[in-house]
C-alpha positions in Angstrom: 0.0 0.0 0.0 1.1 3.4 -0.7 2.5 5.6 2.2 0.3 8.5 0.3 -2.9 6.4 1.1 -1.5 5.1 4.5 -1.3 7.8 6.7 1.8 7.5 8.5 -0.1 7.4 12.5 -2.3 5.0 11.3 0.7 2.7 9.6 2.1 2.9 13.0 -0.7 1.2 14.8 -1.4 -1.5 12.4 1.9 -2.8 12.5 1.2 -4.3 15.6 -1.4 -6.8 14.2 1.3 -8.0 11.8 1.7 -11.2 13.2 -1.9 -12.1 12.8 -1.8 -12.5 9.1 0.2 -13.0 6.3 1.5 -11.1 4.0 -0.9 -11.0 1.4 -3.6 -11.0 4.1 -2.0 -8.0 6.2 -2.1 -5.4 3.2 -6.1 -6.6 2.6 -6.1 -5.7 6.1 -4.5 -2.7 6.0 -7.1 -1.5 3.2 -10.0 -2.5 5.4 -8.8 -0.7 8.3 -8.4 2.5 5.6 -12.0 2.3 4.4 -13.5 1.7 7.8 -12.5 5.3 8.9 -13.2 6.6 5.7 -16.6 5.3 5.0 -19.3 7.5 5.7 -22.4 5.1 4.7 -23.1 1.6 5.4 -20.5 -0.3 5.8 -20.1 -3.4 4.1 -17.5 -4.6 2.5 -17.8 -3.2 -0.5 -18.3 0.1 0.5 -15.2 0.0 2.6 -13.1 -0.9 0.0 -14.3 1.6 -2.2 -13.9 4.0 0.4 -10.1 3.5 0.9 -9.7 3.5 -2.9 -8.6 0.0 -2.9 -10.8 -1.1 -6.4 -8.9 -1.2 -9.0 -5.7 -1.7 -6.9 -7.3 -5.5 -5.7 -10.5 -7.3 -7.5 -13.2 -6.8 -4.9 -13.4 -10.3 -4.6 -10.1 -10.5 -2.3 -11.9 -7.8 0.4 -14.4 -10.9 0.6 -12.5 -13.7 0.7 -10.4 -11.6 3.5 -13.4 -12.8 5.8 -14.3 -16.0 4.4 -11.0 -18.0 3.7 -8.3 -16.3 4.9 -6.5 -17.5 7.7 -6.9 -15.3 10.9 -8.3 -15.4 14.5 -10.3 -12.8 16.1 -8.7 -14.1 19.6 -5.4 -13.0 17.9 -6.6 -9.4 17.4 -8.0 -8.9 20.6 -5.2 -10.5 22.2 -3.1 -7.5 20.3 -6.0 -5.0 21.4 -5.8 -5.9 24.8 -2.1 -5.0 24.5 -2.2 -1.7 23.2 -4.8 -0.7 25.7 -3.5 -1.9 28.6 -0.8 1.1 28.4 -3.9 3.2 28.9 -5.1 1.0 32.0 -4.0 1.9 35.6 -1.4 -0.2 36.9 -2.6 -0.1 40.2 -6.2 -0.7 39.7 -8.2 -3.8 38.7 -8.9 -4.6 35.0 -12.9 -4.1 35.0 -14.4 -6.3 32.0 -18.0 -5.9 31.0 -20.4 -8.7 28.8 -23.1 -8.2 26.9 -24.8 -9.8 23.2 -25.8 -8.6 20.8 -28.1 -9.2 17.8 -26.9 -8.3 14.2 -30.1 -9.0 12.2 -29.4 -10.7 8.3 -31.0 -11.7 5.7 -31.1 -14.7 3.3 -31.2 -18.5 2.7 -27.6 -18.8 3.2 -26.4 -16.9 6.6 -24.0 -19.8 7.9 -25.3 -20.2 11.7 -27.9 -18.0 11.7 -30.8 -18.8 13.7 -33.8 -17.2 15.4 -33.2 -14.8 18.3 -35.1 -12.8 20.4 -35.1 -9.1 19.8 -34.7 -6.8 22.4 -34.9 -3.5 20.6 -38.2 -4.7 18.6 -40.1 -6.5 21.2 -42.3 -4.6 24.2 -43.9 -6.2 27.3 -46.7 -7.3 25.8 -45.6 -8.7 22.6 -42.2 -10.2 22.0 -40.5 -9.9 18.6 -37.5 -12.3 16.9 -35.3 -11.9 14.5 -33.1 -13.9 12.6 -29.4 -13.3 12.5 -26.2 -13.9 14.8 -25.8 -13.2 18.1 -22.3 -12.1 19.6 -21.2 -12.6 23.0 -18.7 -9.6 23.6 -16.3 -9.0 26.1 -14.8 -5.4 26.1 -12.2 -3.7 28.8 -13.6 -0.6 30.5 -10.9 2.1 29.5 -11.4 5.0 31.9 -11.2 9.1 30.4 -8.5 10.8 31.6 -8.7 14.4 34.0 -10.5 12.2 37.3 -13.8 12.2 34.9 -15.4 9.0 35.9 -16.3 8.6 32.5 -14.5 6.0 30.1 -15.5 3.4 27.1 -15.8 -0.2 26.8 -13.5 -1.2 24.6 -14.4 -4.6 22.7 -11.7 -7.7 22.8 -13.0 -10.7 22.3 -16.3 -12.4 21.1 -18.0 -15.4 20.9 -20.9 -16.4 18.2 -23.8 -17.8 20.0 -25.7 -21.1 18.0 -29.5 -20.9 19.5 -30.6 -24.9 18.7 -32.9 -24.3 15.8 -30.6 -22.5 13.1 -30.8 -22.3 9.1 -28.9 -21.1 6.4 -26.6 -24.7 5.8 -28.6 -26.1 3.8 -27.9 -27.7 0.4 -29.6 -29.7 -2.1 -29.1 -33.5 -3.1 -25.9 -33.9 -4.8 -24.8 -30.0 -4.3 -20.9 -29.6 -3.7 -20.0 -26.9 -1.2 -17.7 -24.4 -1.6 -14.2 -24.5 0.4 -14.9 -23.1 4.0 -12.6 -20.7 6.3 -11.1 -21.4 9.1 -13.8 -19.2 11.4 -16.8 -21.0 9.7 -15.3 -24.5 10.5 -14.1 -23.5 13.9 -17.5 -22.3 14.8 -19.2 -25.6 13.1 -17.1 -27.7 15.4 -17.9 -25.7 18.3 -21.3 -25.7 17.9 -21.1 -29.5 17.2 -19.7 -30.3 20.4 -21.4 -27.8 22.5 -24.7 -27.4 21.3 -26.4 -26.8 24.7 -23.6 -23.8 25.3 -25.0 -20.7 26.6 -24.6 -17.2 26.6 -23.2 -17.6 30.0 -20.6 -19.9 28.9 -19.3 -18.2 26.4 -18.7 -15.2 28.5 -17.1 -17.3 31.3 -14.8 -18.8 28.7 -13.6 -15.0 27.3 -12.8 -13.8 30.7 -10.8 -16.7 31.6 -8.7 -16.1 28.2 -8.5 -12.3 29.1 -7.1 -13.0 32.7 -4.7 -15.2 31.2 -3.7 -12.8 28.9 -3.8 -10.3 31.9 -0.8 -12.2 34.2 -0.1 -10.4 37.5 -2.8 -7.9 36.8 -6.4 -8.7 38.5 -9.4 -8.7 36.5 
């Protein structure tokens, strides 16, 4: 990527989430990262990559295949996250971790692990909605303002996808071949093979027990 499209701050801080990709896979993600602060719509893919001027430089194909085949964790990156932030952390002061899930609604016949969910921002006492999407179990560090505010962020690290036990979007006609899957798709597959009574709960128990490992002396 050009240092002209790069700007030279923001090259700084991605170069610590090197050694969660490779090569090829770093300067797609470098692109991403670009477009995501530049979009100003809706952004999917495509409109991030369009956004950092990336087509014509890579077929928009590759910004795709980025999330569905290429070979990264999102443990890794929140493993780096929790690194950079913990310089902003108190050293003399717990680490305070917060949970929550939440719903990201799609649409079609082939959302891999998709399911029903309930939907707290559409349902009311009297009449409960759902919606049919992923759920995320997120785990963020609380990142406090400076100036003795009280006020701070959560700052997302790691998540979890939640598989409710009546889910769609895997399904494929008699003799139909399927396409190569990536390694999150599989991993989450598996997962959800042999845990498929694994609750929210769970999940979030199982973050903060990665996070406090990743914490050493520090208490969480």
């Amino acid at each position: 990527m050009s240092d002209r499209m790069l700007p030279p701050t923001l090259a700084v801080l991605l170069t610590a989430f090197t050694s969660c990709f490779q090569a090829r896979s770093y300067l797609t993600f470098q692109w991403l990262m670009l477009g995501w602060v530049q979009c100003q719509g809706r952004r999917t893919v495509t409109e991030v990559a369009l956004a950092a001027g990336a087509i014509g430089a890579r077929h928009i194909s590759v910004f795709h295949r980025f999330f569905s085949r290429a070979s990264w964790t999102l443990d890794a990156l929140g493993q780096v996250v929790f690194t950079l932030a913990l310089k902003w952390l108190p050293g003399d002061q717990p680490l305070v971790v917060l949970g929550d899930d939440t719903l990201a609604r799609k649409g079609g016949k082939r959302i891999a692990l998709a399911s029903m969910h309930h939907d707290p921002l559409l349902s009311s006492a009297r009449k409960p909605f759902a919606s049919f999407g992923h759920v995320w179990v997120v785990l963020a560090v609380w990142v406090p303002l400076p100036f003795g505010s009280g006020r701070g962020f959560a700052l997302p690290v790691l998540f979890r996808l939640y598989v409710g036990a009546k889910r769609g979007g895997e399904r494929h006609r008699t003799g139909q071949t399927q396409g190569r899957v990536g390694p999150r798709l599989e991993a989450a597959r598996t997962a959800s093979a042999e845990h498929q009574q694994t609750t929210k709960l769970e999940l979030l128990r199982e973050m903060v027990v990665l996070l406090a490992q990743w914490a050493g002396e520090r208490t969480v």
